[in-house]
N, C-alpha and C positions, 0 to 999 in steps of 0.2 A: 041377286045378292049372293055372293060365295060367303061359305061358312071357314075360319081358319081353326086349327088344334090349338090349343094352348098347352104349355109344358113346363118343364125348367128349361132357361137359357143353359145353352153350352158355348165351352171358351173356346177363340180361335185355336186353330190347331197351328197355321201356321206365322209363328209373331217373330218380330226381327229381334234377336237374344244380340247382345254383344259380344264379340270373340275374342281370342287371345292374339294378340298380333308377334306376327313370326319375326324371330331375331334373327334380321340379317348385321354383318359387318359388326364393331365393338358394343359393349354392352353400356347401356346409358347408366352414367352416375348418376341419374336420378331415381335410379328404379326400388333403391328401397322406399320412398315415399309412396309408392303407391300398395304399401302392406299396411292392413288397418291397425288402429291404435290400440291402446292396450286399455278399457275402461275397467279404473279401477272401484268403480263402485263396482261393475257387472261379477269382478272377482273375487272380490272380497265380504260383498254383502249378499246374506242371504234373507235376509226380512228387513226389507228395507223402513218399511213403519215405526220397528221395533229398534232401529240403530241410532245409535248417538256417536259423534265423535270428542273426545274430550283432550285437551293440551295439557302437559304434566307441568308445571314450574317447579323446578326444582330436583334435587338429585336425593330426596328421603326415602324414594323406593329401589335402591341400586340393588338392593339383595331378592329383588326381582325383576333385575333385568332392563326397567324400567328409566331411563333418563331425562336427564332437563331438554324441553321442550318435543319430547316423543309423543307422538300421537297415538291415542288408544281408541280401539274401535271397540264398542261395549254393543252387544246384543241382549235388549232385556226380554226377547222373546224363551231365550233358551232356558232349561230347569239347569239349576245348581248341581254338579257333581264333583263326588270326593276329588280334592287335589287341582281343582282347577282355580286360576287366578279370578277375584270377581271384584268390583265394587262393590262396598258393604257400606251401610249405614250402621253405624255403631259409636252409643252416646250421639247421636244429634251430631253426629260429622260423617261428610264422609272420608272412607279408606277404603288401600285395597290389601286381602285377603287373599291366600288360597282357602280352599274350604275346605277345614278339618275332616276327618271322617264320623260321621254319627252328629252333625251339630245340627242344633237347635233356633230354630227362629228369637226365642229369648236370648242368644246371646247376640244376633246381631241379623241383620234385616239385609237381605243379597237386593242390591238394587239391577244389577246387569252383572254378566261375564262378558271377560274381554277378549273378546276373537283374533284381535293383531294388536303388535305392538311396530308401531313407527317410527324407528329410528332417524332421527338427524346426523348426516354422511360424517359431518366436520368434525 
């Protein structure tokens, strides 16, 4: 009876990788399809647990930028700071805020800050 060593497995060293293939003759109009796509969660979210996305009806926050049917991406993981735009619960509704400087949880309750604002093109 032979005795064998036991160890950690090791990875092949030599494995068949995919290559670039060489351009000959005109360049293919298809070849932007093959550049990956753009996920825009992977860019725009950083906690993804913590994100909500929320649809604005209506144009009552123009003096923030804000218009009918823009999408707001709110991060309720992040803390509240001076001057930043947030949803606030204030009076049992909600609204959005920037946040004063120096304020006070009695005067109004930060539910999330809004990390993007999403404009509709038209």
């Amino acid at each position: 009876m032979e005795t064998f060593t036991s160890g950690k497995l090791t990875k092949v060293k030599s494995r068949h990788e995919p290559g670039v293939s060489k351009q000959t003759g005109f360049a293919s109009p298809a070849t932007h399809y093959l550049e990956p796509t753009i996920d825009l969660n992977q860019e725009l979210i950083v906690n993804r647990d913590a994100t909500f996305f929320v649809r604005v009806d209506g144009d009552a926050f123009k003096e923030h930028n804000i218009l009918n049917k823009d999408v707001l991406i709110i991060d309720r993981s992040l803390s509240p700071d001076f001057d930043v735009l947030a949803l606030v619960i204030q009076d049992g509704e909600f609204k959005m805020r920037r946040i004063p400087f120096g304020f006070t949880e009695e005067e109004f309750t930060v539910w999330g800050i809004i990390t993007y604002i999403i404009h509709y093109a038209r």
